[in-house]
Phi, psi and omega in degrees: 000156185231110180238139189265331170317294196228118227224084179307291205296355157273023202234277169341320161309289198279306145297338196254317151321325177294289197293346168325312172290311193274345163274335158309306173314275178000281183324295189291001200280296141039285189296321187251017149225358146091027184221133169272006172241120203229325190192162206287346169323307191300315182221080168301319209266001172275307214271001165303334200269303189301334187270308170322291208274012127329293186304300184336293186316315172306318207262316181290306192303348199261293198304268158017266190299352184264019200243276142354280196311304164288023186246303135359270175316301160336285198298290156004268182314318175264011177261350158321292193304299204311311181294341142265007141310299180336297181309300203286355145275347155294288190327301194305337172301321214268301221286320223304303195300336178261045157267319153300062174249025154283315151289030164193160217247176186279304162344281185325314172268024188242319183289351177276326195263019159287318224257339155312284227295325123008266174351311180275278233275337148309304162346295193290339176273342154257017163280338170280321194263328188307114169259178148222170145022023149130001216236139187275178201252305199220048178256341211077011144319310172266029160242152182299128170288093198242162175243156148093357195303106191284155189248343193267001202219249195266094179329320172184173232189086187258113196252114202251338178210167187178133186256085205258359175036074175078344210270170175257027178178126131321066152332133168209126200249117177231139211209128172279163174240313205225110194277104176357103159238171184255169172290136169219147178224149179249137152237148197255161188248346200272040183307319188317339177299012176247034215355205163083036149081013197280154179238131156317134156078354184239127164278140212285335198207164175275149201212128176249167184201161187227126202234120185232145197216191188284004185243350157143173199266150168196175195243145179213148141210159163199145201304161200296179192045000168308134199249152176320289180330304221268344187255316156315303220282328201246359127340277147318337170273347157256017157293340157325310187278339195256314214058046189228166175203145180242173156187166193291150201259150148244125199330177206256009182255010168079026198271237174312162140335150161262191177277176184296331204271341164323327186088191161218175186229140166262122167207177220241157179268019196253155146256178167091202178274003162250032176251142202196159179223150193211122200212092194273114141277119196286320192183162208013189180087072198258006146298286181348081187238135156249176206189143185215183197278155189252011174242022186074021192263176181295110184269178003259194176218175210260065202314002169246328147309321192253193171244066226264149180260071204251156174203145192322127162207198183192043198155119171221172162212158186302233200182121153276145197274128167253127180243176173241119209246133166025045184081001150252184181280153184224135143263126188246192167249129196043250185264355181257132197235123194229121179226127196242101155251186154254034144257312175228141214184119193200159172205115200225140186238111169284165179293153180272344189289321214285348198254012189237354158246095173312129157114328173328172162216165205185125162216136185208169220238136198254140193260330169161199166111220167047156157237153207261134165232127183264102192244000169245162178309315181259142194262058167243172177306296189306357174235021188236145169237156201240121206220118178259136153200136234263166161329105173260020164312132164339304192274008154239345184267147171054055168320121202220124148277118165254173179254112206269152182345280220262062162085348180236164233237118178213135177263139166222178185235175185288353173276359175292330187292336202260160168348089187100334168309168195296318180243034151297167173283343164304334189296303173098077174221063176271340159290323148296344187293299183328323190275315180274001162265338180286326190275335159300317167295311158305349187257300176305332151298314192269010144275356170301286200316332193293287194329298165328311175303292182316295197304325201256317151243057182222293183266318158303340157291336211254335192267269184334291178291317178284356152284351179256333188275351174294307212297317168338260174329310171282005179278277177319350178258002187266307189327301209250026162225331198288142157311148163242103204292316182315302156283351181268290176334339194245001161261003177282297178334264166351277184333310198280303182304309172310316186276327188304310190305340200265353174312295175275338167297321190310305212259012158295311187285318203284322163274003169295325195284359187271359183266351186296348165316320216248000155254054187229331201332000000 
C-alpha cells in the first residue's frame, strides 16, 4: 500500500544517518585530540582506570623534581662542608706546626693563632650563610629538636633521622646492659705479706717497668723506698705520653681512698676496646706483681679486705659500653654510641659515670626539627626520608672528650681552639686542641659521607625508579586512553561513505512519497 502520512522508509533513513553522523563525530573528535576517551560516554570504566594512573603520573612526575631538588640541596650543603674540611685541616696544619716550638718562635706561634682564628670565624659564617632558595643549609635550622636531655647521663646527642609518622615527639629510651670500661691492671702494695720488715705502700727493692697505653710508651724506674704517691705522681706526668694514668685503689665498698696497703690501679683514659694498658717488668721488683679481674668485670678491688677474683697480668683492655636504644641492642665504641635505623639513626656520646653502671636508664624526647624530603607519589611515612644535619658552627663542631692536668673529662669544641679558649696555642694544651680538630674533621667528613650516601643511593635510586615507573604508567595510560590513529582514518573513511550513501538513501525515501501525484492524474 502507498501512504503519504508516514513515511518509514524516511524515518529509517534518517535515523541510520543520524548515528552515521554521531560516529562521524566521534571519529573526528578522536582524530583532533588524538584520544580515544574524551569524555566518560566514550569508555566509563577506561576513563576511570585512565584517570587513577593519571593521578599516579602526576604524583610520580612530582616526585621526579622533588628528588632533582634535594639532589640540589645536597650538592649545595656539600660543597660548603667541603670547604670547610679544607679550613679545619689548615688549622690541624697550624696547631702541628706550633708543636714544634723548638723551631719556631712565640711570635710565630701567636701569628698561627691569628690566623686559627681567622679560619674559626670563617666556619662559623659559613654555617650562617650556606643557603638553597632561602631555607639555611648548616646553621642548625635542619637539625632536630631534642628536649628532656640529662646532661650528667648523655654528654651530647647527634640526631640524622628520626620517623615520627604522625606522632608530635620520638621518645628515645637508653638503658646500659654492658657497662663502658677503661683498661685496668691492679697492683697490690700490701708488701707487709711478705714479712721480713717490707712497709705497706713502700717499695723493698728497685723495680724498672714499661707502662705502655694507646697513646705511646715510656720507661720508669724506681728505687726501693718509693712510696705509692711518688709512683701515682710520676706516672700521671706522664700521661700526656702513654694516655695511662695511676691512682690509690679504694676499698671494694666503694668508700674513702683505701690505705697504702689497698693497692693501686693503673689505667687508661680512654674507655672501650681500643683502649688498653700494659705495664711490663724489665728488672727487678720482685713484689711488683700486677693483676686484673679475670671475668673483666669493673674495677677496682680491694686487695686486703675483699676477696677478688684476679689473676696475674701485665695486660688489659678496655669494654664498649652496650645499650638498649629503644628496644634494640646497641654496641658502642667506648661512650659513643651509634644506632642506624630507618625510625631512628642518633648517634649519643655518655658521661662515663652513667655507661659504667648497668641497668641506668635515661630518656629524652627528639621534638620536631630535620628536614622532611617527599620523594614518592603518596604523602606517607614510607615514601618520605627524614635527614638532620646539625650545626656546624664553631661552639658546635668537634665535640672531643678530653682530659684535663688533673684527670677529669670535660667535652670542647672547636671554638675551645680560638684565642683565649682553653686549647688555644698560647695555652699549650696542643694535644687537646689536636683531638678536638680530629674530632671536628671527623663529623664533617661523616656528615659528607651521610649526605653522599643520601644523595647516591636514596635519591638518585629514587629518581632511576620512579622513572621507569613513569615510562610504565604512561605506556598503560596510552594503551587506554590515546586514539589508534591508524584505525580511526580508516573509520572516517567508513564513516564519511556511510553517510553520503545515507544521504541519498534519504532523499530516494523522501521522493518515493511524491509518486502518489500520478494517480491523481
Amino acid at each position: 500500500m502507498t501512504r503519504i502520512n508516514s513515511n518509514v522508509a524516511s524515518l529509517i533513513a534518517q535515523g541510520n544517518l543520524r548515528r552515521t553522523t554521531d560516529g562521524l563525530n566521534d571519529t573526528l573528535s578522536r582524530l583532533s585530540t588524538g584520544l580515544r576517551i574524551v569524555r566518560g560516554a566514550d569508555d566509563p570504566a577506561g576513563l576511570i582506570v585512565s584517570e587513577r594512573i593519571r593521578s599516579e603520573l602526576r604524583g610520580i612526575e612530582q616526585g621526579i623534581r622533588n628528588s632533582e631538588r634535594a639532589s640540589s640541596v645536597i650538592a649545595t650543603s656539600e660543597g660548603s662542608l667541603a670547604e670547610v674540611s679544607e679550613l679545619l685541616n689548615s688549622i690541624k696544619a697550624l696547631v702541628i706546626e706550633a708543636a714544634n716550638t723548638g723551631a719556631f718562635s712565640k711570635e710565630e706561634i701567636a701569628a698561627n693563632q691569628l690566623q686559627i682564628d681567622s679560619a674559626i670565624e670563617s666556619i662559623t659564617r659559613i654555617s650562617n650563610t650556606a643557603s638553597f632558595g632561602g631555607l639555611k643549609l648548616l646553621n642548625g635550622e635542619l637539625a632536630y629538636s631534642m628536649s628532656s636531655i640529662n646532661q650528667s647521663d648523655i654528654r651530647t646527642a647527634s640526631v640524622f633521622g628520626a620517623k615520627f609518622g604522625g606522632r608530635s615527639e620520638v621518645q628515645v629510651d637508653v638503658e646500659v646492659l654492658g657497662s663502658a670500661q677503661t683498661a685496668q691492671l691492679f697492683l697490690r702494695t700490701d708488701f707487709n705479706r711478705f714479712g721480713g720488715g717490707f712497709a705497706d705502700g713502700v717499695l723493698a727493692s728497685t723495680v724498672t717497668i714499661e707502662i705502655a697505653g694507646p697513646a705511646g710508651i715510656t720507661e720508669l724506674t724506681f728505687v726501693s723506698g718509693t712510696t705509692n704517691a711518688q709512683i701515682i705522681s710520676a706516672i700521671n706526668q706522664r700521661a700526656s705520653i702513654t694516655g695511662i694514668r695511676a691512682t690509690s685503689a679504694p676499698p671494694a665498698d666503694g668508700g674513702v681512698p683505701g690505705t697504702a696497703a689497698s693497692g693501686m690501679v693503673f689505667y687508661s683514659e680512654a674507655y672501650g676496646s681500643e683502649a688498653f694498658v700494659s705495664v711490663k717488668k724489665l728488672s727487678g721488683g720482685e713484689q711488683f706483681v700486677t693483676g686484673k679481674i679475670a671475668n673483666n668485670g669493673p674495677g677496682p678491688i680491694d686487695w686486703v679486705s675483699g676477696s677478688p677474683t684476679a689473676q696475674q697480668a701485665d695486660r688489659d683492655t678496655g669494654k664498649d659500653v652496650v645499650v638498649l636504644l629503644n628496644g634494640a641492642v646497641a654496641v658502642g665504641r667506648g661512650l659513643q654510641v651509634t644506632n642506624r635505623s630507618p625510625e631512628l639513626d642518633v648517634s649519643l656520646l655518655l658521661d662515663s659515670a652513667f655507661a659504667t653502671e648497668v641497668g641506668q636508664a635515661s630518656t629524652f624526647f627528639i621534638v620536631g626539627g630535620g628536614s622532611l624530603f617527599q620523594l614518592g607519589p603518596q604523602v606517607t611515612p614510607n615514601q618520605q626520608v627524614d635527614i638532620g644535619i646539625n650545626s656546624i658552627a664553631a661552639t658546635r663542631l668537634g665535640a672531643s672528650l678530653n682530659t684535663l692536668t688533673d684527670g677529669t673529662q670535660v667535652v670542647e669544641f672547636l671554638s675551645s681552639v680560638k684565642s683565649g679558649g682553653t686549647n688555644d696555642l698560647l695555652g699549650g694544651n696542643l694535644a687537646n686542641a689536636s683531638r678536638v680538630l680530629e674530632a671536628a674533621i671527623e663529623e664533617v667528613s661523616i656528615l659528607r659521607g651521610r649526605l653522599g650516601a643520601f644523595e647516591r643511593n636514596t635519591l638518585d635510586t629514587n629518581v632511576r625508579s620512579l622513572q621507569a615507573s613513569l615510562e610504565n604508567l604512561t605506556a598503560s595510560e596510552s594503551v587506554i586512553r590515546d586514539a589508534d590513529f591508524a584505525f580511526e582514518t580508516s573509520e572516517l573513511s567508513r564513516q564519511q561513505v556511510l553517510q553520503s550513501a545515507g544521504t541519498t538513501v534519504l532523499a530516494v525515501a523522501n521522493a518515493n512519497a511524491q509518486s502518489v501525484l500520478q494517480l491523481l492524474g
